[in-house]
N, C-alpha and C positions, 0 to 999 in steps of 0.2 A: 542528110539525116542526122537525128542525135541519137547518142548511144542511149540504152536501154539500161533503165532504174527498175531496179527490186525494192518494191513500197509492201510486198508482204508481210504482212502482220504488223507495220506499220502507219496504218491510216487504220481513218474511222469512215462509218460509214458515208458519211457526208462529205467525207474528203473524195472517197473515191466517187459519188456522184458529184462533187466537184471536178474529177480529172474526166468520166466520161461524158460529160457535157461538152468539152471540148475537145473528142472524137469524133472522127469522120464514117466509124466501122469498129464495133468487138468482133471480137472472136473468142470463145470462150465452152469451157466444157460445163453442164447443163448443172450451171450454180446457181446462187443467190444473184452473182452478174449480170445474168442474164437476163433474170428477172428485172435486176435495174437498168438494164438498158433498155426494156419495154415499155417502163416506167418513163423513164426518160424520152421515148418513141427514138432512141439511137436506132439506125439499122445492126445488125448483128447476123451471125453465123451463130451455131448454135452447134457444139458436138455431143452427142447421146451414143454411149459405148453401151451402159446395161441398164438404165433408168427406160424407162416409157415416156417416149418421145409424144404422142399421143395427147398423155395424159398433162406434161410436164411443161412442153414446148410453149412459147408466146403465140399468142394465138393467131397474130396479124402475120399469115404466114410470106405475104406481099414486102415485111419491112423486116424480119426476120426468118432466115433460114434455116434449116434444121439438116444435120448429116446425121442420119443415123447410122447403127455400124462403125462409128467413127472410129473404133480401133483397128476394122480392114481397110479402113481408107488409104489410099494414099495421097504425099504430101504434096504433090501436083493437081490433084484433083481438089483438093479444098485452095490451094490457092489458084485455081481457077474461079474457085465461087466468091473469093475477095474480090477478083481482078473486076469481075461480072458485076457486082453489088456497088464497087466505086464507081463503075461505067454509068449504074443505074443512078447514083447517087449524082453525077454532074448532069444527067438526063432529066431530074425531077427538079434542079436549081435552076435551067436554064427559064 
């Protein structure tokens, strides 16, 4: 694994749908990221603490997951839903 780059407030928008493009899986709290990973048709996790998941979430709920609550969550149970989403993800390649 490589170690982990802070690109905060350093890229542009293009850059960073440049970097998610060659992603396998976001995970992300219910940003503008999200929205480009939809965009992109990336699969993604999706965490909704006090916004309306509802109203907000990608609507392809098949390629896109949503945790609502995600501040009771815990950090076992959302990397459950990584582990599940990469399973699916070598599942829809083969």
């Amino acid at each position: 694994t490589a170690p982990a780059v802070d690109l905060a407030g350093r890229t542009t928008l293009g850059g960073v749908a440049a970097l998610l493009a060659g992603a396998r899986l976001l995970v992300s709290n219910d940003t503008g990221l999200s929205h480009l990973a939809a965009a992109l048709r990336l699969p993604s996790i999706v965490l909704f603490s006090a916004s309306e998941a509802e109203r907000w979430a990608p609507a392809d709920r098949r390629l896109h997951q949503v945790v609502t609550q995600a501040h009771l969550a815990q950090p076992e149970d959302i990397l459950s839903k990584v582990d599940q989403a990469l399973l699916e993800e070598r599942i829809y390649a083969l």
